[in-house]
N, C-alpha and C positions, 0 to 999 in steps of 0.2 A: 553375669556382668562381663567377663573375661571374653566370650562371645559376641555380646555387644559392641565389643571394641574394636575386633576382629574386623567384624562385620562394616563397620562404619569406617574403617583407615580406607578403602578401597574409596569407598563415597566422597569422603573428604578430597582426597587426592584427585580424582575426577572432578568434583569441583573446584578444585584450586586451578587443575591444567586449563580447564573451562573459561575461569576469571583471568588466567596469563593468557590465553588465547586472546580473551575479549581483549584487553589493552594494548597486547600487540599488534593486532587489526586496526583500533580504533587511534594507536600513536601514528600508522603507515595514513591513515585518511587524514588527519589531523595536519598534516604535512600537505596533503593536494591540497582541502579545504581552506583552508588559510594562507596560503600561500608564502608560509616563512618558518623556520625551522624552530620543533617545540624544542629542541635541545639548547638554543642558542638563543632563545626566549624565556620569560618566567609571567607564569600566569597567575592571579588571585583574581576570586568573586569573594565580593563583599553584601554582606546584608548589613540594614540598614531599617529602622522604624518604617523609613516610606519608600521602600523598595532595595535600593542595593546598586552593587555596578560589579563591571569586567573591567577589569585591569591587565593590560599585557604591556610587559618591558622589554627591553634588549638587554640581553646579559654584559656585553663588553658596549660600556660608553662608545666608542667608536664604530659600533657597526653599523653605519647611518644605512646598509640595505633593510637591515632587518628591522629598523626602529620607522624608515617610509613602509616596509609591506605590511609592519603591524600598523599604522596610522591610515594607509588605503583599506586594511581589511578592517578592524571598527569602525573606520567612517561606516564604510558598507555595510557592516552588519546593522550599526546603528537608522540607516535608511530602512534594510529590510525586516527590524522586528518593527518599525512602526507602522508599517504595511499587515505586521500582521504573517509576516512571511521568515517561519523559522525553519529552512531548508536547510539551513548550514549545519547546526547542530543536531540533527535528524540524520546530514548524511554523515556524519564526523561521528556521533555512537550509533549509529546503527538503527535508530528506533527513535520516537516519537519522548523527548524531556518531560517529565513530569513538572506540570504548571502553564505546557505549552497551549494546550485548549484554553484554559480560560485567557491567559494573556491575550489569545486569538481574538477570543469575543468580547473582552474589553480593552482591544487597539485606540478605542478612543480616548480611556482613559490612563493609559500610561504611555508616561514621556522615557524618550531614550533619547540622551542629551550626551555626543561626542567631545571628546576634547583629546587635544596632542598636552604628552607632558612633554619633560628633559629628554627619555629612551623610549618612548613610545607613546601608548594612547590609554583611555579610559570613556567607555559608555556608564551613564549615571542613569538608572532605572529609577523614576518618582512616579508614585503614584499615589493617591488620596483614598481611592476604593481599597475598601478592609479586604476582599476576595482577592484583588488584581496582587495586592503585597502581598498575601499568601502563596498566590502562585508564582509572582516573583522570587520567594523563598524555597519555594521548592524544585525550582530550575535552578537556581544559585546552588542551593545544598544539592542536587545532581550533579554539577559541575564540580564541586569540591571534590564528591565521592569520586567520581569516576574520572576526573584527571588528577585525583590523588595530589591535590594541592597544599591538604595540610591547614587550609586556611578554618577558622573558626564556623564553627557551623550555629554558632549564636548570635543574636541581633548583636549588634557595635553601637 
């Protein structure tokens, strides 16, 4: 046993430098891609029975730069997942979101509905197809995971 353990701290530790790597990388793209700073923003993905939404804020009521670049980048994004086109968060973790294929091949059937709040914006993901909310779920819960948001990872 005492071996085992041994054995395994090196592994651990390579994996944790691993997962501090990934996020370091992926906070530095997160910043081009979006074009507004995750430090001075607060992000939640929400699930939801018929899909879910993005929500980004502006941390200081007054920061009207960051609360326009977060309302230009959901618009946008909200144009290009209905296209079918999920390049942003592909290039932002590094890899292909789990949920992202089928959302692709049922574009028809889900809606991404923008809105500006008070400090920023919100895309509302609906959809009817039992498959599409799944995969809407599981690009939601990848989001939580991997920007470490904190937010619930159960239906609302």
């Amino acid at each position: 046993m005492k071996h085992s353990i041994l054995l395994a701290a090196p592994i651990l530790a390579a994996a944790l430098w691993a997962q501090d790597a990934h996020h370091e990388a992926m906070d530095k793209r997160v910043d081009q891609v979006m074009g507004f700073s995750r430090e001075k923003t607060t992000h939640h993905f929400r699930l939801y029975k018929d899909g879910g939404a993005i929500e980004v804020t502006a941390n200081d009521p007054h920061d009207t730069a960051s609360r326009e670049q977060i309302r230009m980048h959901l618009g946008h994004i909200a144009k290009m997942f209905a296209a079918g086109d999920f390049n942003a968060p592909m290039l932002i973790h590094d890899r292909t979101p789990p949920g992202v294929p089928v959302m692709q091949k049922l574009k028809a059937e889900v809606r991404y509905d923008f809105a500006k709040t008070e400090s920023g914006a919100t895309v509302r993901i609906t959809t009817a197809n039992a498959k599409a909310v799944d995969a809407v779920h599981q690009f939601l819960k990848f989001q939580i995971e991997d920007h470490r948001t904190g937010d619930p990872l159960e239906v609302q």
